[in-house]
C-alpha positions as a printed NumPy array, in Angstrom:
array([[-87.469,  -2.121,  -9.484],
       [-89.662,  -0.349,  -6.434],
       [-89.3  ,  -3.886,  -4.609],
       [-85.609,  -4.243,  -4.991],
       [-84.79 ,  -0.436,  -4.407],
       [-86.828,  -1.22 ,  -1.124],
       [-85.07 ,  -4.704,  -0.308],
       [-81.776,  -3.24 ,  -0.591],
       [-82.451,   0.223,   1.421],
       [-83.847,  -1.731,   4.232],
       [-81.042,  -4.368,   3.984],
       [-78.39 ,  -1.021,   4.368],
       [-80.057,   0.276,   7.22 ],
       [-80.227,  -2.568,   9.475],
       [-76.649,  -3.375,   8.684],
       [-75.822,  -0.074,   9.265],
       [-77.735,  -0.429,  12.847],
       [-76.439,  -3.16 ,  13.599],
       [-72.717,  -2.176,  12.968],
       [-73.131,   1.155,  14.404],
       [-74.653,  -0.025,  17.877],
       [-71.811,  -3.126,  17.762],
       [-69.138,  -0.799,  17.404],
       [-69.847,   1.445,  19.366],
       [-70.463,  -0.712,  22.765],
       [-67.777,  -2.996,  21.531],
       [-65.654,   0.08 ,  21.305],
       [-66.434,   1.237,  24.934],
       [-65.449,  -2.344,  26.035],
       [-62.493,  -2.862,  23.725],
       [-60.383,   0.024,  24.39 ],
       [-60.399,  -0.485,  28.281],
       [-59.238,  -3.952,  27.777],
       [-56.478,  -3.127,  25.603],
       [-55.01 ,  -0.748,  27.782],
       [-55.911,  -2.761,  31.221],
       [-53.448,  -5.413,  28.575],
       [-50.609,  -3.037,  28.441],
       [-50.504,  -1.271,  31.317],
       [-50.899,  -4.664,  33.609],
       [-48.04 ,  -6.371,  31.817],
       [-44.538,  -7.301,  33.593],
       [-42.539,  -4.071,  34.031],
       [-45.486,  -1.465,  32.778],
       [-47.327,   1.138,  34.731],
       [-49.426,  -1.205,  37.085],
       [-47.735,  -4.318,  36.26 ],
       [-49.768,  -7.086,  38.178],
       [-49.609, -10.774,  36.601],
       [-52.635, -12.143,  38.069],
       [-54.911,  -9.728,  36.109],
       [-53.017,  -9.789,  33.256],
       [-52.909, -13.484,  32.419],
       [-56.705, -13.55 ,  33.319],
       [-57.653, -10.898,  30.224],
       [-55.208, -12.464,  28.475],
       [-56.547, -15.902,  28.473],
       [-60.067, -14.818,  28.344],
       [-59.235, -12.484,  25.215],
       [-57.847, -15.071,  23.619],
       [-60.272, -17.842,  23.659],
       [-63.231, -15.467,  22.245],
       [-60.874, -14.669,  19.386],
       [-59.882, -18.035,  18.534],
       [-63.967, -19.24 ,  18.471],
       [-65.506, -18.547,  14.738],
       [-68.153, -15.904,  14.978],
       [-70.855, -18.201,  13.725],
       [-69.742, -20.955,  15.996],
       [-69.818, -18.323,  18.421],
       [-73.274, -16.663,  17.145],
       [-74.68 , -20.431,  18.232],
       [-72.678, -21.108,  21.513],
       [-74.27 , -17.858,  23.161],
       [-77.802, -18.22 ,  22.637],
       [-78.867, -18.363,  25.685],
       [-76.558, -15.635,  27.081],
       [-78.1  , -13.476,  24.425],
       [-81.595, -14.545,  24.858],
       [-80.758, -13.677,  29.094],
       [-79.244, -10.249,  27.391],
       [-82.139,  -9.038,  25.462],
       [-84.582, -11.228,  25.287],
       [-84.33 , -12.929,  22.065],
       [-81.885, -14.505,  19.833],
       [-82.889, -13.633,  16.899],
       [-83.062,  -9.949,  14.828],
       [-80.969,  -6.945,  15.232],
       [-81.56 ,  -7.28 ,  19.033],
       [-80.301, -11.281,  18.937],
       [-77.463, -10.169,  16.838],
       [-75.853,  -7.426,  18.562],
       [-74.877,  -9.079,  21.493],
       [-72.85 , -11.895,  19.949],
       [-71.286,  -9.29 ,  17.424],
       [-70.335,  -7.311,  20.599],
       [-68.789, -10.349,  22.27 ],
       [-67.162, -10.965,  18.686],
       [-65.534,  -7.389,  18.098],
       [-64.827,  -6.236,  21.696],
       [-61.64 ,  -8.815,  22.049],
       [-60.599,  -8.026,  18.593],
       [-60.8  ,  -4.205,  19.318],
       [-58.726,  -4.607,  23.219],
       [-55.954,  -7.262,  20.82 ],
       [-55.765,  -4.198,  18.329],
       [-55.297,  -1.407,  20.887],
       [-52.503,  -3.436,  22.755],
       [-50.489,  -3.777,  19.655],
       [-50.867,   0.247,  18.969],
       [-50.858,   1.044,  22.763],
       [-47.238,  -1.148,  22.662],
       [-45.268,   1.269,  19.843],
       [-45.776,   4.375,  22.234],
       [-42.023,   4.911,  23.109],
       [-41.306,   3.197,  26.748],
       [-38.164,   5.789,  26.953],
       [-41.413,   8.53 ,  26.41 ],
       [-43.379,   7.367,  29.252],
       [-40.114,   6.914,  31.971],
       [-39.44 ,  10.517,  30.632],
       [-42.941,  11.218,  31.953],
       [-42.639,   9.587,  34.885],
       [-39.522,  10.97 ,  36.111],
       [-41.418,  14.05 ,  35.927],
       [-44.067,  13.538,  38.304],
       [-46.652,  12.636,  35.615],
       [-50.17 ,  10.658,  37.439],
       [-49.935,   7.083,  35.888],
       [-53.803,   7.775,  34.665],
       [-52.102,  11.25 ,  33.179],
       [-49.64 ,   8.784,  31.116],
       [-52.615,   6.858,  29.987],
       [-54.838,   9.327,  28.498],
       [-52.272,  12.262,  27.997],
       [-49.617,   9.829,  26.531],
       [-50.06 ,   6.949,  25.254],
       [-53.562,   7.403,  23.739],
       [-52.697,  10.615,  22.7  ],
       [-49.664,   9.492,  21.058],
       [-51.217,   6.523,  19.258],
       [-54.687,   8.409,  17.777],
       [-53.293,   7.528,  14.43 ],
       [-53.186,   4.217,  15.55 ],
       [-56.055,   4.01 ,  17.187],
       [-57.895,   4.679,  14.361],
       [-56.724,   2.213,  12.257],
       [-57.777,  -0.335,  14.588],
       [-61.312,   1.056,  14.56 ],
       [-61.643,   0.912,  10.858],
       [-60.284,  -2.924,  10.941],
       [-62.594,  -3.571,  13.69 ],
       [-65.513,  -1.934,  11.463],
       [-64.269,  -3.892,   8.354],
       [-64.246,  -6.785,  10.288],
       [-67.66 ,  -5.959,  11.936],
       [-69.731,  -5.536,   8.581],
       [-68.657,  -8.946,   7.448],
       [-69.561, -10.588,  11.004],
       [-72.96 ,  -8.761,  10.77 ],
       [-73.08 , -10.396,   7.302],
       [-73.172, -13.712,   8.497],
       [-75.713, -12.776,  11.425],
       [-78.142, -13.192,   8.356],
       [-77.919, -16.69 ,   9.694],
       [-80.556, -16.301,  12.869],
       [-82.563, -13.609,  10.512],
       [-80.699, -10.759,  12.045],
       [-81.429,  -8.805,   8.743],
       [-78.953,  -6.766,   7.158],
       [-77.495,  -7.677,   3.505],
       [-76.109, -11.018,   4.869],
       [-79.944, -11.883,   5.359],
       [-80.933, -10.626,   1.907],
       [-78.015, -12.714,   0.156],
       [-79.179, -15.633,   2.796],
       [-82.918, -15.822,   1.707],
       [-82.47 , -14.467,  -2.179],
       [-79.378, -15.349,  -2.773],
       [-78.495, -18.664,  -1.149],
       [-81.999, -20.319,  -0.506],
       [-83.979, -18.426,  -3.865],
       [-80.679, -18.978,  -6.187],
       [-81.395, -15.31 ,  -7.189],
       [-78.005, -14.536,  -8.524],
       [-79.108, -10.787,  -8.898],
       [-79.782,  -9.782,  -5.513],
       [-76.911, -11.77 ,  -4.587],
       [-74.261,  -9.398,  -7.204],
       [-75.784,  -6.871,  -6.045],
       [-75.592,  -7.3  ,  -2.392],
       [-71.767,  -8.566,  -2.543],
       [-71.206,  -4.873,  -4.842],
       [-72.592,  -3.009,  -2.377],
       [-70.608,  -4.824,   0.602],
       [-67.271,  -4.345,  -1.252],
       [-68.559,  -0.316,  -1.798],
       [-69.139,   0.026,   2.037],
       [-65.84 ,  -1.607,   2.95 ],
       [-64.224,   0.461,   0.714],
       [-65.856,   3.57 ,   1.962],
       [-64.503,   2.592,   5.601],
       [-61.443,   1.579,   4.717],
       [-60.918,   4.983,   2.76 ],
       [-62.4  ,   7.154,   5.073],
       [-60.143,   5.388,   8.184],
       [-56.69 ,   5.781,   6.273],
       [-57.764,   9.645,   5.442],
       [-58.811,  10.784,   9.302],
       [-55.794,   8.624,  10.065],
       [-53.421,  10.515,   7.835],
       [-55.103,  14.025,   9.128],
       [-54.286,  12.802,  12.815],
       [-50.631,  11.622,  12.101],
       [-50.037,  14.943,  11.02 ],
       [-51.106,  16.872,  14.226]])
């Protein structure tokens, strides 16, 4: 029982790292990009073509790779990254690469329901473009914006999950090595239970603090 408490506590936390630290940089990265995706479109705030097809293709072709395709392909970007492919360290950066263009596809959807007649209204008034940006349209779409996050995170735990695959640890490595390779069929309920508990934790706590924003 001492072993298995043990297994799964250490399997929690370096998911948890490794989610945390993904999100989080993949955050900082994906939220630029989606509103660089808006605001560069034909007929927005700094409309400019060039820029915008650019992100757009690039977005695009890191979404449509699967991440363990993907979790192979960059191995030695990684490796030039941090130094190793493997572990927490080897997994973050391909879960980063992962996430960020879902997060920047997710924010330019939101960022896109902000009222255009809104922003005009805005403009007519003087309002600085970067103003409109942070005043307006994130400030309008927090609700949104937080949805995205908790999809992203969603998303992000089951990625992480499969970074068991290059021994990232985590609970997609204990299900991996007990699980899969062992045919332990214990470890493995257990470690899918406690997966669906954290998503639904996530999930839960997102719609809540999104609720609480939509009302301010």
């Amino acid at each position: 029982m001492q072993e298995l408490y043990s297994l799964f506590s250490q399997g929690i936390i370096d998911t948890t790292v490794m989610v945390l630290i993904s999100l989080t940089l993949s955050t900082l990265i994906g939220i630029p990009l989606g509103v660089l995706l808006v605001i560069t479109r034909k007929n927005h705030l700094l409309s400019n073509t060039y820029i915008f097809t650019i992100l757009n293709t690039i977005i695009n072709i890191l979404r449509s790779v699967p991440f363990i395709v993907l979790l192979v392909a960059i191995i030695p970007f990684t490796t030039f990254i941090v130094g190793t492919p493997i572990g927490i360290r080897g997994a973050i950066v391909p879960l980063v690469v992962y996430t960020a263009p879902y997060i920047a596809r997710l924010m330019e959807t939101t960022l896109l329901e902000v009222d255009w007649g809104v922003i005009e209204a805005y403009r007519g008034m003087g309002t600085s473009k970067m103003q409109i940006v942070f005043r307006i349209m994130l400030r309008e779409s927090r609700s949104g914006i937080i949805l995205c996050l908790t999809i992203a995170t969603i998303g992000l735990i089951g990625a992480s999950a499969m970074a068991g695959a290059v021994g990232a640890g985590g609970l997609g490595d204990l299900a991996l090595r007990y699980g899969y390779q062992q045919w332990d069929l214990k470890i493995m309920f257990i470690t899918v239970i406690i997966l669906i508990s954290i998503v639904q934790l996530v999930q839960s706590s997102g719609n809540y603090l999104s609720k609480k924003l939509q009302r301010k």
